[in-house]
N, C-alpha and C positions, 0 to 999 in steps of 0.2 A: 761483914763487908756488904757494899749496897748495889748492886749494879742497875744504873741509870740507863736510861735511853733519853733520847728528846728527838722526835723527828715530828715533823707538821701533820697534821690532819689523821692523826690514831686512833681507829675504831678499836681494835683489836693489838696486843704485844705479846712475844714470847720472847725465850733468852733460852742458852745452855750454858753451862762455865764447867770445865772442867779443872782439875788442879793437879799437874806431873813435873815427876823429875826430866831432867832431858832426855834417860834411855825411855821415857815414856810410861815408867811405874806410878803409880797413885803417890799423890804427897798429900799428907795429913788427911783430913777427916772433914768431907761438907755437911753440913745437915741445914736442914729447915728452920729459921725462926719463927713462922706461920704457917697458915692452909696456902698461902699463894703459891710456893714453893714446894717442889718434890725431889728426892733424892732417886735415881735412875742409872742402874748397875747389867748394862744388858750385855758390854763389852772386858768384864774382868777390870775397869776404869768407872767409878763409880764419878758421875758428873750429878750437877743440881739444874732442874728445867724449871721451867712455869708448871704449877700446877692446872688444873679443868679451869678452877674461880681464880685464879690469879693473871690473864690476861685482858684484861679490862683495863684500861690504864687510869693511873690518876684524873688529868687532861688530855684534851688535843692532842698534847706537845710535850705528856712526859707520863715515864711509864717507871717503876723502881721493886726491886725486888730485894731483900734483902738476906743473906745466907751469912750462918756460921761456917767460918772454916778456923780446924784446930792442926796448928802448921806441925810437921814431925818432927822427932827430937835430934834430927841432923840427917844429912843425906843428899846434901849439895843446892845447886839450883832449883826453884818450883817455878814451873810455867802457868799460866794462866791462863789458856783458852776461852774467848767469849765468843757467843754471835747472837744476836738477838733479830727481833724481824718487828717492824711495821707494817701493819695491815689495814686495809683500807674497808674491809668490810664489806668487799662485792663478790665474795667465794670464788673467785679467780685471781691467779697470779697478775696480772694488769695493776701497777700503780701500792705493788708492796713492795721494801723496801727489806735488805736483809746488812746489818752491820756486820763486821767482825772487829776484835782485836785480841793484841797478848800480851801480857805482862810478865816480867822476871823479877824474882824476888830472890834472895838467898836465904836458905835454910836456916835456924838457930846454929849456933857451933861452927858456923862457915863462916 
């Protein structure tokens, strides 16, 4: 999967995604397709971040990360956690931007 951003004037971008069922257990498996990309388990919920060299964005105005995720072989709905941030580049909060969203998908077998 690819998670985009596009927000104006991006010196800098970061993401997280995590992927759960609804009582909040891990669903399937993320890993890295690249260096841009790191796998990050500090909460027993293992999420995918920007890696050090993967906040640099493509453009201005867009920023793409791209993660394997290997869905489980049944076990109801997966949520989708995202939020990513827009930064501007001036090492202060002033004028970054932080998205979020979430997506539902249903398990194989469901």
């Amino acid at each position: 999967m690819v998670v985009t951003l596009h927000s104006d004037q991006m010196a800098a971008a970061g993401f997280q995604l995590s992927a759960r069922f609804d009582d909040g257990a891990p669903a399937g498996t993320l890993a890295p397709v690249d260096a841009r990309v790191a796998v990050v388990d500090s909460t027993g919920v293992p999420y995918v971040q920007h890696a050090p060299g993967g906040t640099i964005p493509e453009t201005s105005e867009l920023a793409r990360w791209t993660v394997e995720w290997v869905a489980p072989a049944s076990g109801g709905r997966v949520v989708f956690h995202a939020a990513a941030n827009s930064a501007n580049g001036d090492n202060s909060p002033f004028g970054d931007l932080i998205y979020t969203t979430e997506r539902t998908v249903a398990a194989p077998g469901n």
